[in-house]
N, C-alpha and C positions, 0 to 999 in steps of 0.2 A: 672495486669493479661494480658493484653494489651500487653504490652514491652515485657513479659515472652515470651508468647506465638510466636510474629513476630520476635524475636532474630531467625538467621538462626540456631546455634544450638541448637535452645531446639525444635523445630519442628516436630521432631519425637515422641511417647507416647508408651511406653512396653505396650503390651496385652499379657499377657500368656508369654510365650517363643518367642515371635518375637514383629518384632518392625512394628511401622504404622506409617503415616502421621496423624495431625488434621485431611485431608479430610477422608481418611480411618474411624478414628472414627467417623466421623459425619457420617458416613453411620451404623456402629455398630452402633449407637444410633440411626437410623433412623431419625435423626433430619433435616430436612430443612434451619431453620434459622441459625443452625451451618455449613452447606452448603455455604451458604451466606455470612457468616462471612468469610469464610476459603479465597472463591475467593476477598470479599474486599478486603482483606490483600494481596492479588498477591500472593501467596503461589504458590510454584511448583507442579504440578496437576499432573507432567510426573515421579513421584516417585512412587517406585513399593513397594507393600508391601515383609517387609523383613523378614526369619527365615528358619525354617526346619517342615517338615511335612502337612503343613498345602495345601488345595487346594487352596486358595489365594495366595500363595506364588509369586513374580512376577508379580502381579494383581495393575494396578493405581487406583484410587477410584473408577474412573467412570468404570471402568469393573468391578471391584467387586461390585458396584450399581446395572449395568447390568445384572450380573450374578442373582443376588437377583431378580431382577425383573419379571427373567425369568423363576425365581423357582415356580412348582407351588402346591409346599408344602405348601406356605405363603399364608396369607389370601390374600384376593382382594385390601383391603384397603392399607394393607403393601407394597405387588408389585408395588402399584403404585404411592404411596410413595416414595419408591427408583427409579421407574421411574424419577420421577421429582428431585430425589437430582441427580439422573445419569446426566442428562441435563445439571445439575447447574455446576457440577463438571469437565464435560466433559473440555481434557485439547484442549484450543488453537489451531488452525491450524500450523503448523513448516512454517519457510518461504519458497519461492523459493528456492531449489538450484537444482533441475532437469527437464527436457523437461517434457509435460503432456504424452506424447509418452511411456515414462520412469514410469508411477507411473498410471496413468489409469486402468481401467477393475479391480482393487484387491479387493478381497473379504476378509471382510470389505473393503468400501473406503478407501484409506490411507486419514489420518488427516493430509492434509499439502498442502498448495496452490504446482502450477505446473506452468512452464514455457508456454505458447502460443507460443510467437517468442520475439526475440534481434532485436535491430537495433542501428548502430552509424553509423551518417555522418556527417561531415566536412561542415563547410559552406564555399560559394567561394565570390568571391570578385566580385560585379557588379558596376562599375563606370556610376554614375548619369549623366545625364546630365545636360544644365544649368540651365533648369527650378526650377529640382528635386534638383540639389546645391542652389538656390535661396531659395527654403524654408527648407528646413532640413538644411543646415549648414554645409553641410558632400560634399567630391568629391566621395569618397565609400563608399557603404554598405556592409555588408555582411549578406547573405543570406540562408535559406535552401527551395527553392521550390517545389523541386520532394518528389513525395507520401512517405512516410515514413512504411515500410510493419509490420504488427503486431500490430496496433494500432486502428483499429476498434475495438468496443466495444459494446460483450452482457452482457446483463445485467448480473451482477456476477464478470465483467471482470474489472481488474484495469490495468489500466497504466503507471508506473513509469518512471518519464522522470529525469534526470538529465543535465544541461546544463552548459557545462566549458568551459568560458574565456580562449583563449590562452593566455600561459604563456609570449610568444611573443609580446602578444597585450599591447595597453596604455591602456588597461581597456576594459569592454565591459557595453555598456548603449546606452540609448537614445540621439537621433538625436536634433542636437544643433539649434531647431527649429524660423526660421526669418518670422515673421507674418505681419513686417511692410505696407507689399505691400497689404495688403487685405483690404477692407474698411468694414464696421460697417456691411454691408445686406453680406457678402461671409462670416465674418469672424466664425461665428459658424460652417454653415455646411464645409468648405474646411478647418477646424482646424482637424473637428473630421476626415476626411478620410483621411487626412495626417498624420496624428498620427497612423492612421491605418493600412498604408499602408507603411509606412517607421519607425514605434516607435518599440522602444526597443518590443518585445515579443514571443510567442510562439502561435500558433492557432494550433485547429485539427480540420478540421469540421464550427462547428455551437457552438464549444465550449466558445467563447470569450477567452481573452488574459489567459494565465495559468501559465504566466512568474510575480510571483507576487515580482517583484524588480526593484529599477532605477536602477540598475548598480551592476556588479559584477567585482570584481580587478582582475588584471592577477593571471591565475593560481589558479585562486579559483572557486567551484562548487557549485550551488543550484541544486534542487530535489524538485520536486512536484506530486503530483500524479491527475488522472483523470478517473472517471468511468462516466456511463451512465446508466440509466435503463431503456432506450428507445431500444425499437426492431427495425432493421434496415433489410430494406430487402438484402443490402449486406453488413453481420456485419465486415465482415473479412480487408474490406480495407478502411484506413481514412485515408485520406491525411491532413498533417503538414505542417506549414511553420514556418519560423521562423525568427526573424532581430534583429542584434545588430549593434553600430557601430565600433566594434573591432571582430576578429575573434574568431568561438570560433566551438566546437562539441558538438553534442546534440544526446546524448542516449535516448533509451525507452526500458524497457521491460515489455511485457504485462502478466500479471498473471489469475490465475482464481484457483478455487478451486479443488483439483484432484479427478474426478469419476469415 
């Protein structure tokens, strides 16, 4: 039953003269646990009921749960019933692909995260001195230290950062670190601010390192993300830095949910 049912094409079920999704009928049935069932299975939520005549027509489960809920023909116990499968059923957020500008204020909310702001910047080349060549290993680094706009974060707010290795570069990773000059009382705490201060990574904030990798080869990209549910008296602006020791650009776009 299992197989039957999660095969993409048999997911649809005739009722009468038009056709439904499982979730559609778990709402005809007023069933819950079939609710439950539908989303285990990852089933497509954003299917509209299909056919001619009917007031559902074009209706996804969760509006037609909705509508039921709202009706108030139905008993008490019913309504709220289909309250709770509407919940279950309700489909997914759609990803980013517009400014919050653009999708804001619509009655209903739109169901779909929104853009906050973009950002890509280029790292530049700072040449070490001899200290800073003495223990890193490196005559350059490369850098990003100006604030990065769009990356403060309210709670609700994600961050999606992507970080790519120039295709240019011999790679991008961590600093080819020489500890030999340190004796046994320096060598813990001037290990960890060195690593800190010159190691492969990514900071926003107070976030710690968010660049979770030694090394990335030329011309190839990771992606991480970073939220906060701390309230911030100025959420809008977090400043980034960043260091590999190959060149590379590091995007961010911040997202949030559209109201």
């Amino acid at each position: 039953m299992n197989s039957l049912l999660t095969s993409p094409k048999l997911i649809n079920c005739q009722l009468n003269d038009e056709w439904v999704t499982v979730a559609h009928k778990a709402v005809v049935r007023r069933s819950i646990e079939a609710a439950k069932w539908v989303v285990s299975k990852g089933f497509d939520l954003t299917i509209l009921w299909y056919g001619f005549g009917s007031p559902n027509i074009g209706k996804t489960a969760y509006e037609y749960a909705k509508g039921l809920a709202a009706d108030g023909t139905f008993s008490q116990n019913s309504r709220e019933t289909w309250s709770q499968i509407a919940e279950i059923l309700k489909p997914p957020p759609a990803p980013a692909t517009k400014t919050c500008a653009e999708v804001d204020g619509q009655t209903p909310p739109a169901n779909e995260y929104c853009i906050v702001a973009e950002n890509v910047q280029s790292s530049r080349k700072r040449e070490l001195n001899r200290f800073e060549k003495l223990f890193t290993g490196l005559d350059d680094l490369y850098v990003i230290y100006s604030g990065l706009s769009g990356t403060g974060l309210h709670p609700g707010w994600t961050a999606e950062f992507t970080f790519t290795c120039s295709a240019q570069s011999q790679g991008c990773g961590d600093s080819n670190y020489n500890f030999e000059y340190l004796d046994e009382n320096q060598s813990k705490y001037l290990r960890d601010r060195i690593r800190e201060a010159y190691g492969f990574s990514v900071f926003c904030n107070d976030s710690g390192n968010l660049l979770d990798a030694k090394e990335v080869e030329a011309g190839e990209s990771v992606s991480f993300t970073h939220s906060s549910e701390t309230e911030r008296s100025s959420p809008w602006y977090q400043a980034c830095s960043a260091n590999s020791a190959g060149p590379f650009t590091l995007s961010i776009k911040t997202t949030r949910l559209a109201r």
